[in-house]
Every structure is written in structure tokens, then in C-alpha cells.
C-alpha angles and dihedrals in degrees: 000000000000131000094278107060130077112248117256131239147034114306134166085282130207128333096223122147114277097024126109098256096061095051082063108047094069093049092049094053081043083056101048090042092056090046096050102040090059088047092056094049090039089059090043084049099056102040098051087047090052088046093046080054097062100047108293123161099204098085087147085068095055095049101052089045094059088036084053096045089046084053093047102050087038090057094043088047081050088054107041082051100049089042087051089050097057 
């Protein structure tokens, strides 16, 4: 193939607005947000309970990271749910 030719085939196509791929793509970055939003949270959670283990006195902290964390996964459950039922 030289410079001049299109490539062949059937590849992923263009991101314009209206095709499939686009639809997606803003599934898939909801997707990685949410992930990594809950990551993120998760991690807070269990390291202010470890420190609240060892002595800590910043138990407030602890509480609102694994509130926060219970609020996050139920809104992404909420929203994989309501995506699926469309």
C-alpha cells in the first residue's frame, strides 16, 4: 500500500457525531471515571481505617471516606442498571 491509498478494511471508523462509536465512547470515559473515582475512595477508606487502627485520632475522616465510597459504588450500580435497561 503506498501513501496514496486508503487503507482497507473495517476498523473501529470515524468518531463523528451519530455513529456507534461515538455512543461509546462516551460510555467507555463514564466507565473509567467511575472506576477510577471508586479506586481512588477505596484506597482513602482503607488507609484511614488502617491508620485509625494504629492509633489515629481522625476517625471523622474514616467515616466520610467509606460514606463516600458506599455513595459512589451505589451510584455507579444505579447507572449500569439504568444503561442495561434502555
Amino acid at each position: 500500500m503506498n501513501e496514496r491509498q486508503a487503507p482497507t478494511g473495517n476498523g473501529l471508523g470515524d468518531l463523528e457525531p451519530g455513529t456507534r462509536q461515538r455512543a461509546q465512547l462516551r460510555t467507555r470515559l463514564a466507565d473509567v471515571a467511575w472506576t477510577a473515582l471508586c479506586v481512588v475512595l477505596a484506597l482513602w477508606a482503607v488507609w484511614s481505617a488502617v491508620d485509625l487502627a494504629r492509633g489515629a485520632t481522625a476517625w471523622a475522616y474514616c467515616a466520610v471516606a467509606w460514606v463516600l465510597l458506599a455513595v459512589a459504588l451505589a451510584l455507579r450500580v444505579v447507572a449500569v442498571r439504568r444503561r442495561t435497561s434502555l
